[in-house]
C-alpha positions as protocol buffer text, in pm:
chain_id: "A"
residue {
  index: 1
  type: UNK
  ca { x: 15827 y: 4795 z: 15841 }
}
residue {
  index: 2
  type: UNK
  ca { x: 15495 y: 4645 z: 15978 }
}
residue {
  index: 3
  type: UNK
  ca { x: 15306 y: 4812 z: 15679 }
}
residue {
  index: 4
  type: UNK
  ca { x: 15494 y: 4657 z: 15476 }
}
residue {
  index: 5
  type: UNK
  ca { x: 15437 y: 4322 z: 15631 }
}
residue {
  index: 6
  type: UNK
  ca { x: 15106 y: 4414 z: 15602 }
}
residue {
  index: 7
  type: UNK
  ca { x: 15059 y: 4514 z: 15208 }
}
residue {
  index: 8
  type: UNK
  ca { x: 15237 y: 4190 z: 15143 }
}
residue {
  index: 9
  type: UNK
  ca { x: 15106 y: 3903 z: 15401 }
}
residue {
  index: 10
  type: UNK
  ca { x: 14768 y: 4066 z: 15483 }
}
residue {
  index: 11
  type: UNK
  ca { x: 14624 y: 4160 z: 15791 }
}
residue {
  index: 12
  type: UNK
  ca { x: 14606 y: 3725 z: 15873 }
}
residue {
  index: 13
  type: UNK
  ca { x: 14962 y: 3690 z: 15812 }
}
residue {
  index: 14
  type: UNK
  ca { x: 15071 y: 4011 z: 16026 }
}
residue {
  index: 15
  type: UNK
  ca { x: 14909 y: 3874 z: 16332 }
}
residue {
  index: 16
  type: UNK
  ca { x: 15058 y: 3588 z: 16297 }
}
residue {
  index: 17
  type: UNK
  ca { x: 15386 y: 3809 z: 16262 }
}
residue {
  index: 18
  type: UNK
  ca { x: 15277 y: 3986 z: 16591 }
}
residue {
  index: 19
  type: UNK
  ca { x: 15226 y: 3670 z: 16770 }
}
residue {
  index: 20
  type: UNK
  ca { x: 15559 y: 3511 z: 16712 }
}
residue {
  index: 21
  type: UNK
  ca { x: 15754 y: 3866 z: 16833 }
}
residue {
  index: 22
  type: UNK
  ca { x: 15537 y: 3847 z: 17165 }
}
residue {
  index: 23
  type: UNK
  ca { x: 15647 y: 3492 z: 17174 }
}
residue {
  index: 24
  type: UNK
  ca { x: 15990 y: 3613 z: 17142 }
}
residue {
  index: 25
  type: UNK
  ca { x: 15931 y: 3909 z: 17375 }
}
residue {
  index: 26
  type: UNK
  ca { x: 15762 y: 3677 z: 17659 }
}
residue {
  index: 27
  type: UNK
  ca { x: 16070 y: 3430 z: 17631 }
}
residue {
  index: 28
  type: UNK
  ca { x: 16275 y: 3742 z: 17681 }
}
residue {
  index: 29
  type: UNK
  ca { x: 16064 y: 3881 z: 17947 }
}
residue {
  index: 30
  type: UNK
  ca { x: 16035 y: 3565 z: 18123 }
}
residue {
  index: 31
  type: UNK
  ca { x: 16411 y: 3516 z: 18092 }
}
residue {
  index: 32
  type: UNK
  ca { x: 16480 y: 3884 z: 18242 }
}
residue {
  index: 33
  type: UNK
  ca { x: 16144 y: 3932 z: 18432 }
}
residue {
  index: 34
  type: UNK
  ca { x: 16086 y: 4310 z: 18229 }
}
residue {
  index: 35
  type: UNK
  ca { x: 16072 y: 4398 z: 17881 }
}
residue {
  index: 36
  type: UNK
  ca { x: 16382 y: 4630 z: 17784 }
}
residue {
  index: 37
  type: UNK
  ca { x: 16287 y: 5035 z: 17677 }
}
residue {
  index: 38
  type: UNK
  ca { x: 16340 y: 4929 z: 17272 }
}
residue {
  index: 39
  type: UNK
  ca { x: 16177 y: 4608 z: 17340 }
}
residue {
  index: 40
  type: UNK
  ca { x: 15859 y: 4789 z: 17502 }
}
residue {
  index: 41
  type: UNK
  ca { x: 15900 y: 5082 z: 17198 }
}
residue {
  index: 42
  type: UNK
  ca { x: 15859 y: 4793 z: 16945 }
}
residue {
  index: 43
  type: UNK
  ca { x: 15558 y: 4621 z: 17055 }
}
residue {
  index: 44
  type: UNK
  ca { x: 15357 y: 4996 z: 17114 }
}
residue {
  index: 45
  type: UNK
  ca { x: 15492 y: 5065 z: 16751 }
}
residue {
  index: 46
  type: UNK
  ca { x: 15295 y: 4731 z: 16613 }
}
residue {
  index: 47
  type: UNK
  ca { x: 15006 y: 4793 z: 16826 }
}
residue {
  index: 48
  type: UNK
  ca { x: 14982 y: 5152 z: 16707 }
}
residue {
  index: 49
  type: UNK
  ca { x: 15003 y: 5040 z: 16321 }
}
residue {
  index: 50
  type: UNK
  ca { x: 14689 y: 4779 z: 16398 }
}
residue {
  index: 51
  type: UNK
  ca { x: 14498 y: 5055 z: 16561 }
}
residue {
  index: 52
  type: UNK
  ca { x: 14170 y: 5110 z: 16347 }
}
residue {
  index: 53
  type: UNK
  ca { x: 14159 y: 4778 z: 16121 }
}
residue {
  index: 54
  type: UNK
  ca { x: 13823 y: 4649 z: 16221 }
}
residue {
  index: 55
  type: UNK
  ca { x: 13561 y: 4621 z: 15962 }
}
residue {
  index: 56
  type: UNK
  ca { x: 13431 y: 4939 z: 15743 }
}
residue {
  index: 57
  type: UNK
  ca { x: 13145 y: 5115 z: 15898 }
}
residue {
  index: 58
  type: UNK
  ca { x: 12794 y: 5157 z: 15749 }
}
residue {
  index: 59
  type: UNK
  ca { x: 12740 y: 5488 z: 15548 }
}
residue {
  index: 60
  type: UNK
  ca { x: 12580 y: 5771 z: 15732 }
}
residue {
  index: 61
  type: UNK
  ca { x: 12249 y: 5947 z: 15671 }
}
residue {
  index: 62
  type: UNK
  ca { x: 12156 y: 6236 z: 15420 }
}
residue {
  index: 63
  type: UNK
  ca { x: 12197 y: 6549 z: 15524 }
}
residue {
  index: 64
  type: UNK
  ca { x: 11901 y: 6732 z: 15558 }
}
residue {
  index: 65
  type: UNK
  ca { x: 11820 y: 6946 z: 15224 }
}
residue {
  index: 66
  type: UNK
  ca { x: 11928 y: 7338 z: 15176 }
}
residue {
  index: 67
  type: UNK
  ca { x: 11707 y: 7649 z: 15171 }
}
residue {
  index: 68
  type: UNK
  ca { x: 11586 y: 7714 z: 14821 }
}
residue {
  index: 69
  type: UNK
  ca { x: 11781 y: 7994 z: 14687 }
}
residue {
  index: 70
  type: UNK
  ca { x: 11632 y: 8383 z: 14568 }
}
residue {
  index: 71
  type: UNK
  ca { x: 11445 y: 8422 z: 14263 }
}
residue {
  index: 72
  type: UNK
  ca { x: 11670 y: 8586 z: 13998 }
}
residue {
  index: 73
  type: UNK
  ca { x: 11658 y: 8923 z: 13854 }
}
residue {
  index: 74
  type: UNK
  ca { x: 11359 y: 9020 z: 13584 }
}
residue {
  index: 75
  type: UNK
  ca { x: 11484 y: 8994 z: 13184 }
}
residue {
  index: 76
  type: UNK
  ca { x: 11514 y: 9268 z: 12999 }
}
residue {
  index: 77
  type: UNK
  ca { x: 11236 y: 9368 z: 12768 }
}
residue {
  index: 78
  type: UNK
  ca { x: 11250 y: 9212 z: 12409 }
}
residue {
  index: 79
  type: UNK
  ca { x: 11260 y: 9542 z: 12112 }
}
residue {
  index: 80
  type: UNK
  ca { x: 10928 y: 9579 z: 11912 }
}
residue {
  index: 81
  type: UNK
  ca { x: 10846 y: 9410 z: 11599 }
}
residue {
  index: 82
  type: UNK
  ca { x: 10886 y: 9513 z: 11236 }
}
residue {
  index: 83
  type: UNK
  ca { x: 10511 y: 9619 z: 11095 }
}
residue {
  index: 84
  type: UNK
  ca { x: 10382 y: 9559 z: 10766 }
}
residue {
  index: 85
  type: UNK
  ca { x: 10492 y: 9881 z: 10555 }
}
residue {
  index: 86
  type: UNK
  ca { x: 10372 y: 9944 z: 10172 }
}
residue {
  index: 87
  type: UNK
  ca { x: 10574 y: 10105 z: 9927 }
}
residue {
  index: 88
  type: UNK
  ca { x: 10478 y: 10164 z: 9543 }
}
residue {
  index: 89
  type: UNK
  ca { x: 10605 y: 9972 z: 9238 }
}
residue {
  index: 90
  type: UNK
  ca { x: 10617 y: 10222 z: 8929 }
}
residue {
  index: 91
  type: UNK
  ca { x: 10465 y: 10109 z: 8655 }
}
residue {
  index: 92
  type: UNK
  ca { x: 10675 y: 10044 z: 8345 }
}
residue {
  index: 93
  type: UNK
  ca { x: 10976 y: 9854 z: 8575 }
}
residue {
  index: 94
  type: UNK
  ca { x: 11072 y: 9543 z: 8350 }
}
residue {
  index: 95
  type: UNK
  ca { x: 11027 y: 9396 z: 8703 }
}
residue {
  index: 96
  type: UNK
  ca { x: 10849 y: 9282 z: 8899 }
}
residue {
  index: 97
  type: UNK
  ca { x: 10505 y: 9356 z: 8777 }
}
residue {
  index: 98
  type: UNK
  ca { x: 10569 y: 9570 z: 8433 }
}
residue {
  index: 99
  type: UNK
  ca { x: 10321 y: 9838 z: 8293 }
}
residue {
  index: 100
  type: UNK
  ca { x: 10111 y: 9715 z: 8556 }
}
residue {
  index: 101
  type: UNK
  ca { x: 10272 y: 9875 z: 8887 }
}
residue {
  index: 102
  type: UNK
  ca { x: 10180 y: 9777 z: 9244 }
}
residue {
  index: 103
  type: UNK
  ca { x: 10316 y: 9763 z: 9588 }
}
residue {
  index: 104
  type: UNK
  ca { x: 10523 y: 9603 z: 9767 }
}
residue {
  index: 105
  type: UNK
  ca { x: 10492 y: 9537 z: 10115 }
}
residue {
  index: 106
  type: UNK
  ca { x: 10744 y: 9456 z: 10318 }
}
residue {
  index: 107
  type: UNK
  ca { x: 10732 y: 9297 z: 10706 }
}
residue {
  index: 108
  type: UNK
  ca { x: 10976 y: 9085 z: 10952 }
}
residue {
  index: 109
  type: UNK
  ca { x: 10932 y: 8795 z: 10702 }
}
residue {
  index: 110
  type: UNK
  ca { x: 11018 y: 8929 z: 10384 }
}
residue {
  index: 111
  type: UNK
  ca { x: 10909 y: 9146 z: 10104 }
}
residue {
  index: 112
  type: UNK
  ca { x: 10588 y: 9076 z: 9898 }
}
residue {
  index: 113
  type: UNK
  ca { x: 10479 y: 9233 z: 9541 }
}
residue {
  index: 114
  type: UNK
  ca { x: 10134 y: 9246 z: 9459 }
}
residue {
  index: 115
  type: UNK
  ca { x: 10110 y: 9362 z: 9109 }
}
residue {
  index: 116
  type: UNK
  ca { x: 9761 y: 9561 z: 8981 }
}
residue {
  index: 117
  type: UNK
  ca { x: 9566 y: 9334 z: 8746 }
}
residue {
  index: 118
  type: UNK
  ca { x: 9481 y: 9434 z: 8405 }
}
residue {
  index: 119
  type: UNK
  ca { x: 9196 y: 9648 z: 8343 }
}
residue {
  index: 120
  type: UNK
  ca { x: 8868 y: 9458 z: 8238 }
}
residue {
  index: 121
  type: UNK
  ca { x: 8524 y: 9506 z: 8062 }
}
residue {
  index: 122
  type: UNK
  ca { x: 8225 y: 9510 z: 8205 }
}
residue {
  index: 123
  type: UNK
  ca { x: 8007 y: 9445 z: 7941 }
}
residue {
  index: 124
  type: UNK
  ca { x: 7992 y: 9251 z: 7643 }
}
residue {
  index: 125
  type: UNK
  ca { x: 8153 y: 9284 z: 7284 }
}
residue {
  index: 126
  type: UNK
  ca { x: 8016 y: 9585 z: 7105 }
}
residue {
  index: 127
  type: UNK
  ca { x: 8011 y: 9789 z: 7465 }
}
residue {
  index: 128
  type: UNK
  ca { x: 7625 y: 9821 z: 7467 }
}
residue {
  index: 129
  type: UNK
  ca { x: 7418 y: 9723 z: 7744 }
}
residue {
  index: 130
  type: UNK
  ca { x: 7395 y: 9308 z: 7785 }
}
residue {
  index: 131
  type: UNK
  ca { x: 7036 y: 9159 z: 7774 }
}
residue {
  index: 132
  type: UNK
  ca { x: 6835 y: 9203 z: 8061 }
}
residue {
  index: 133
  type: UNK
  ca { x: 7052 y: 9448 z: 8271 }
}
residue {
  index: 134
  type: UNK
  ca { x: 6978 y: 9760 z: 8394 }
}
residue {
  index: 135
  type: UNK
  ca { x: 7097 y: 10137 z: 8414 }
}
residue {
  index: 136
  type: UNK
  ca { x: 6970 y: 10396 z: 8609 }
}
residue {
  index: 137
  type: UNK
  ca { x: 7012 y: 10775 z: 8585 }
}
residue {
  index: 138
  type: UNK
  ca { x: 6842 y: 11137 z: 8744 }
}
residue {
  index: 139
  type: UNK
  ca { x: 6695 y: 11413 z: 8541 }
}
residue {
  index: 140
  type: UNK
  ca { x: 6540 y: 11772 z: 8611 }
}
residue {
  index: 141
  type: UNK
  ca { x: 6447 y: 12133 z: 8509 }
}
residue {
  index: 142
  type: UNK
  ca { x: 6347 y: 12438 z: 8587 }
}
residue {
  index: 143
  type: UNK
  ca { x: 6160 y: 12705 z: 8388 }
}
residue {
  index: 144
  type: UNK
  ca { x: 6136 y: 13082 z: 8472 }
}
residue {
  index: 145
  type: UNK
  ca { x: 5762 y: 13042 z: 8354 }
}
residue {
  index: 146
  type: UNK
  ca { x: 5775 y: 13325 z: 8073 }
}
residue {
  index: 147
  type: UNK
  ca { x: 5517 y: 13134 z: 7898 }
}
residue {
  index: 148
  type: UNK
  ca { x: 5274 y: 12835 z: 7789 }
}
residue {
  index: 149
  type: UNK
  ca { x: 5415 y: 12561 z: 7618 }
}
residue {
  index: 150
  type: UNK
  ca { x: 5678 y: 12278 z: 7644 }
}
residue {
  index: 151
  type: UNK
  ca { x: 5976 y: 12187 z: 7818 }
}
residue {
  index: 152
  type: UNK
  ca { x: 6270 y: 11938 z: 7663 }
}
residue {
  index: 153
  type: UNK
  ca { x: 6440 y: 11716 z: 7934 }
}
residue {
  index: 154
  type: UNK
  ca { x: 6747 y: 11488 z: 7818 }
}
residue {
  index: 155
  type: UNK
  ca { x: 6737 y: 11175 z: 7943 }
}
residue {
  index: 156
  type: UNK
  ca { x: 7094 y: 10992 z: 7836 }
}
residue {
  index: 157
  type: UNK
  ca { x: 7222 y: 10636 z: 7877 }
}
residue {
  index: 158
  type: UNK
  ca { x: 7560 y: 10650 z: 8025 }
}
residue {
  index: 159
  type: UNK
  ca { x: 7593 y: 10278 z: 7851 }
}
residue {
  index: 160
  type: UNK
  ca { x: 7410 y: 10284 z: 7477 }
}
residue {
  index: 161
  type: UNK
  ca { x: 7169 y: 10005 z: 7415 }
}
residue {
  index: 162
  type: UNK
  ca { x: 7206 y: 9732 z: 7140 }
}
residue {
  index: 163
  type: UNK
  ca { x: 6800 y: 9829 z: 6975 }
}
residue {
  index: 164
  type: UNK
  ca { x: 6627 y: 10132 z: 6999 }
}
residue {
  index: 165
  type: UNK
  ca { x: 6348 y: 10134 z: 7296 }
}
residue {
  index: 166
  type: UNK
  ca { x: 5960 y: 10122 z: 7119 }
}
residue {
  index: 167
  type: UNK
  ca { x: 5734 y: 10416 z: 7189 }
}
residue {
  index: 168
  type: UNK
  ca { x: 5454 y: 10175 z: 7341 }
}
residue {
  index: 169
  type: UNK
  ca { x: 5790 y: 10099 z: 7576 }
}
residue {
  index: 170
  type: UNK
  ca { x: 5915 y: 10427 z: 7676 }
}
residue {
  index: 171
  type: UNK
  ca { x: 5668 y: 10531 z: 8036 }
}
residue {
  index: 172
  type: UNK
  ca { x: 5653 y: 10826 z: 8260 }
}
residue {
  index: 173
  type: UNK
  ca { x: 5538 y: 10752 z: 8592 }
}
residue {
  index: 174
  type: UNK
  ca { x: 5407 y: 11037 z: 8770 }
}
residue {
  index: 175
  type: UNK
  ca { x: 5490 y: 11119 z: 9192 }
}
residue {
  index: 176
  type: UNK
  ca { x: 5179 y: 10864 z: 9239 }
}
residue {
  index: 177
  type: UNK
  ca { x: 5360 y: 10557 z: 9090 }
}
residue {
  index: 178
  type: UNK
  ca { x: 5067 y: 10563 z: 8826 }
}
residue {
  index: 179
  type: UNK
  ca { x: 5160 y: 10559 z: 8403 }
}
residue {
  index: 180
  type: UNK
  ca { x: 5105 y: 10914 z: 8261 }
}
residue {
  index: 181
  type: UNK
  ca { x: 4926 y: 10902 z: 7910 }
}
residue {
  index: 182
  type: UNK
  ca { x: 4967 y: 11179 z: 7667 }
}
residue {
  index: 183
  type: UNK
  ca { x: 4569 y: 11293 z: 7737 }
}
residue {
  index: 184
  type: UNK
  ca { x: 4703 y: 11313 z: 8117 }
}
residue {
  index: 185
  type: UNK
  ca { x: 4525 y: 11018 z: 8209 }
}
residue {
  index: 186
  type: UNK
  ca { x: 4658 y: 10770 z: 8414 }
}
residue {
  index: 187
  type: UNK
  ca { x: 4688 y: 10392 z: 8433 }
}
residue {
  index: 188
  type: UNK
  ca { x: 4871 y: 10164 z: 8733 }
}
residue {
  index: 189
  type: UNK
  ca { x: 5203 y: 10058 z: 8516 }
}
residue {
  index: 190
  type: UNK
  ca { x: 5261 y: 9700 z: 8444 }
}
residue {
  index: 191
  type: UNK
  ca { x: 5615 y: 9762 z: 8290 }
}
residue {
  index: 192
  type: UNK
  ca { x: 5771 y: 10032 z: 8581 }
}
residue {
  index: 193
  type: UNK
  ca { x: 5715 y: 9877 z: 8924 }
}
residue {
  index: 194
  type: UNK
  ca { x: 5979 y: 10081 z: 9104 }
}
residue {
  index: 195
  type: UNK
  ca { x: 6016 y: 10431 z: 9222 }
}
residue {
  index: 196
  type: UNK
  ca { x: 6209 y: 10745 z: 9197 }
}
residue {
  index: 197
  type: UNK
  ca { x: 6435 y: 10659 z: 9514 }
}
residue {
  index: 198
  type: UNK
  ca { x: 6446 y: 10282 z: 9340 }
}
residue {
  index: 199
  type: UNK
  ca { x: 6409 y: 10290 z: 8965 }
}
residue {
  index: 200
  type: UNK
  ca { x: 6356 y: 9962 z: 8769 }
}
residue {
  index: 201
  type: UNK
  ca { x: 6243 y: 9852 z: 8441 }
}
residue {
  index: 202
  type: UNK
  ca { x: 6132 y: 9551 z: 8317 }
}
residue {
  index: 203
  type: UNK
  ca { x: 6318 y: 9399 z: 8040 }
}
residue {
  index: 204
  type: UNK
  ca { x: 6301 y: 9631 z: 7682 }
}
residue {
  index: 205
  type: UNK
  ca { x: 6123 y: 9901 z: 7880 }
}
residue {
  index: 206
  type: UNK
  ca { x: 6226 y: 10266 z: 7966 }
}
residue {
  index: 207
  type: UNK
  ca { x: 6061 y: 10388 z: 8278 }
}
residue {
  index: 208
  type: UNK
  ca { x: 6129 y: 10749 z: 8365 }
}
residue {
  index: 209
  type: UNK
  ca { x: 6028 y: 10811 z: 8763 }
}
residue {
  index: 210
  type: UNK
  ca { x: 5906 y: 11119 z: 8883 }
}
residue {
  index: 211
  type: UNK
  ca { x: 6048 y: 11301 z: 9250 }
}
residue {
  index: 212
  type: UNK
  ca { x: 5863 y: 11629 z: 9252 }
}
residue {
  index: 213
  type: UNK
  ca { x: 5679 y: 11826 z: 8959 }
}
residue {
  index: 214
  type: UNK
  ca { x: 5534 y: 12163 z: 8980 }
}
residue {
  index: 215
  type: UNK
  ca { x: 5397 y: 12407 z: 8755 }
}
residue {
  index: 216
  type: UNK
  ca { x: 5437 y: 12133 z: 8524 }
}
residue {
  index: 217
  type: UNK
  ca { x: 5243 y: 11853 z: 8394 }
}
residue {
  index: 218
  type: UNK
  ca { x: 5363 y: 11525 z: 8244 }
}
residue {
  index: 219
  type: UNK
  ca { x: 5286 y: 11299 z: 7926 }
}
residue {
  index: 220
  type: UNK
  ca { x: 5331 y: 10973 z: 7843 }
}
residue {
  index: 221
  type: UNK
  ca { x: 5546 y: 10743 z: 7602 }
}
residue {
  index: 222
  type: UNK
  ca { x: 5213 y: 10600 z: 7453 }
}
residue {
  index: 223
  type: UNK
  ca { x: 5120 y: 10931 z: 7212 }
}
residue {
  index: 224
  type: UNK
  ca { x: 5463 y: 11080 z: 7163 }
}
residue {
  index: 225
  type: UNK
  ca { x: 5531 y: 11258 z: 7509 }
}
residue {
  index: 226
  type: UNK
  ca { x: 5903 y: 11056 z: 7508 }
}
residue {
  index: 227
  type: UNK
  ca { x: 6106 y: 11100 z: 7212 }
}
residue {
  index: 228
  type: UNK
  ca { x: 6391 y: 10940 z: 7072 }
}
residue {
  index: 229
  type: UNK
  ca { x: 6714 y: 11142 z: 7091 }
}
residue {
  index: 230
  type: UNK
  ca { x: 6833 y: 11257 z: 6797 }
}
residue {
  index: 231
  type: UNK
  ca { x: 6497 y: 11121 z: 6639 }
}
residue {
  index: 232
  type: UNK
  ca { x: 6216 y: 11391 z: 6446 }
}
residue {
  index: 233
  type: UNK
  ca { x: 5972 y: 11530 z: 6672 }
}
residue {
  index: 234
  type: UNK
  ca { x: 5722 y: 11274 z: 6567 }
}
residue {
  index: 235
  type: UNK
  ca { x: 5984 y: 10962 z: 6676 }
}
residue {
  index: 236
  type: UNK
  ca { x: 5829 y: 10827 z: 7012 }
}
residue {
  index: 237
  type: UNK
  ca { x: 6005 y: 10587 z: 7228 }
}
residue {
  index: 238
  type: UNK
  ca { x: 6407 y: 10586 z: 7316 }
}
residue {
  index: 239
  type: UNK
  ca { x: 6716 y: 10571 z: 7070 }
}
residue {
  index: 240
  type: UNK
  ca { x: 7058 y: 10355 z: 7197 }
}
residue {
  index: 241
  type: UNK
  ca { x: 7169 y: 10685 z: 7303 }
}
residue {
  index: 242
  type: UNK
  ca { x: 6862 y: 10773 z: 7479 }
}
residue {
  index: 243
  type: UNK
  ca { x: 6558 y: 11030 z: 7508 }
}
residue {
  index: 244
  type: UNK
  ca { x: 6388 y: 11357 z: 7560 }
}
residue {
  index: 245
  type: UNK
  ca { x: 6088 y: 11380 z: 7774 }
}
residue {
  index: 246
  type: UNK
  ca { x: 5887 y: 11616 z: 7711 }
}
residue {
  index: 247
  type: UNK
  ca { x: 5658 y: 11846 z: 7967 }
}
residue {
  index: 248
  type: UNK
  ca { x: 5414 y: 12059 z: 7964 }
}
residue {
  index: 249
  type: UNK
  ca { x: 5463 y: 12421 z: 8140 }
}
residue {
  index: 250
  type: UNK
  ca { x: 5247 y: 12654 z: 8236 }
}
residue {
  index: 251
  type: UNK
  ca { x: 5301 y: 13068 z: 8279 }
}
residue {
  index: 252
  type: UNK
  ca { x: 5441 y: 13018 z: 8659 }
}
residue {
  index: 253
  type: UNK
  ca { x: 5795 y: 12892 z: 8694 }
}
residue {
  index: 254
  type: UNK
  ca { x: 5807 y: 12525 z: 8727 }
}
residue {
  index: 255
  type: UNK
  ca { x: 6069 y: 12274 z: 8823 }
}
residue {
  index: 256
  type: UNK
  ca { x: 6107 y: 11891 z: 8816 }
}
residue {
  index: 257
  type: UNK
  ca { x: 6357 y: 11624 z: 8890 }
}
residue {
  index: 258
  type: UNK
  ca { x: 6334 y: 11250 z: 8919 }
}
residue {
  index: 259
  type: UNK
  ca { x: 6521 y: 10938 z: 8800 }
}
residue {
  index: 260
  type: UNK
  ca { x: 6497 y: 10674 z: 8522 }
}
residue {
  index: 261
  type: UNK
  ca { x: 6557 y: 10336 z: 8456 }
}
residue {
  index: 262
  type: UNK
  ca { x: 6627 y: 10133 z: 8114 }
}
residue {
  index: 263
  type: UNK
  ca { x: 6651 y: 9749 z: 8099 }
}
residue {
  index: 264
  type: UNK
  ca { x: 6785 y: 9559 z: 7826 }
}
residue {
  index: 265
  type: UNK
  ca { x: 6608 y: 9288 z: 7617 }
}
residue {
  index: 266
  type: UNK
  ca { x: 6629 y: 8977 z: 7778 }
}
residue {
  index: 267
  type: UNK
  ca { x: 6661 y: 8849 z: 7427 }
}
């Protein structure tokens, strides 16, 4: 009963409540000199209802923070990647990359075709050598020295030339680096500045280098010693297809070998 005095009058209006029974309870007690057993029950019953009503405390402190927990357990290992793996596109497939063929690689990312380009041409129209470049070859021979005379060594452009090579053009340079004549003299050469590990021509020149020579002896472009091929034996110099150079052996075996270079007109 007192709480609900309390929800509806407030704490105010319940003491006011609570003074006007212990009015009512003094004028009986001073009436009767004692308060009766229900009398006394009633007024501990109030008092007990009141009993913690005073103002809210203030809020108590933090509590202190907790230990930091374990570490957890180690992740499992991740699997490996996918590598880059090639496999080959026929040619003639309509797709991807036609008569051509290829490969196509394949990774983690995808697939890739890389098609082979079409095959080009080095050189110019015609497939002769272009003006002012340079190809290089080797020659040798060996004789079994049965007699005196001459030995024929084929000197032949892989690449034919566009003109035939002059005979005041056509040089063999002997193991000195000097110009062979065809009266075995010899002269340093303006036109054949390489060697026989490095063979170079200047432009419209044939210079034929020598490694070793023995039981041999060389002649020169000059006086017919380097004839055209396919040429008469009079025809000095170098045809598009190339040359003979021609030695002369003694009656010991002899053997030979060098390299040769023939440039292009630059013009």
């Amino acid at each position: 009963m007192f709480s609900i005095f309390r929800n509806r009058f407030g704490v105010p209006g319940v003491i006011a409540v609570i003074a006007l029974v212990f009015a009512m309870i003094g004028g009986a007690y001073a009436a009767s000199g004692s308060l009766t057993a229900k009398q006394k029950k009633e007024v501990k019953a109030i008092a007990k209802s009141f009993q913690g009503t005073g103002p809210t405390g203030a809020n108590g402190k933090d509590g202190t923070n907790g230990a930091n927990g374990t570490n957890g357990a180690n992740g499992k290992n991740g699997t490996n990647g996918i590598g880059v793996t090639g496999a080959p596109i026929a040619a003639g497939a309509s797709e991807p990359c036609g008569e051509a063929g290829g490969v196509a690689y394949t990774s983690a990312s995808g697939t890739e075709n890389v098609c082979n380009g079409e095959e080009g041409s080095p050189w110019t129209a015609g497939g002769t050598l272009p003006l002012g470049q340079t190809e290089t070859g080797a020659w040798a021979f060996l004789s079994d020295g049965d007699g005196v005379g001459f030995t024929r060594v084929q000197v032949s452009f892989a690449i034919p030339l566009a003109t035939e090579i002059p005979v005041a053009n056509a040089h063999f340079i002997n193991t000195a680096g000097e110009e062979v004549l065809f009266d075995l003299s010899t002269v340093p050469s303006t036109a054949c500045l390489g060697n026989a590990a490095a063979p170079t021509a200047t432009p419209g020149n044939l210079c034929i280098y020598t490694g070793s020579l023995s039981g041999a002896t060389g002649t020169g472009g000059a006086n017919g010693g380097i004839k055209k091929a396919g040429g008469s034996g009079s025809s000095g110099g170098a045809s598009t297809a190339g040359s003979i150079l021609i030695l002369g052996v003694s009656g010991t075996p002899g053997q030979g070998n060098g390299t040769w270079a023939v440039t292009a007109p630059s013009s």
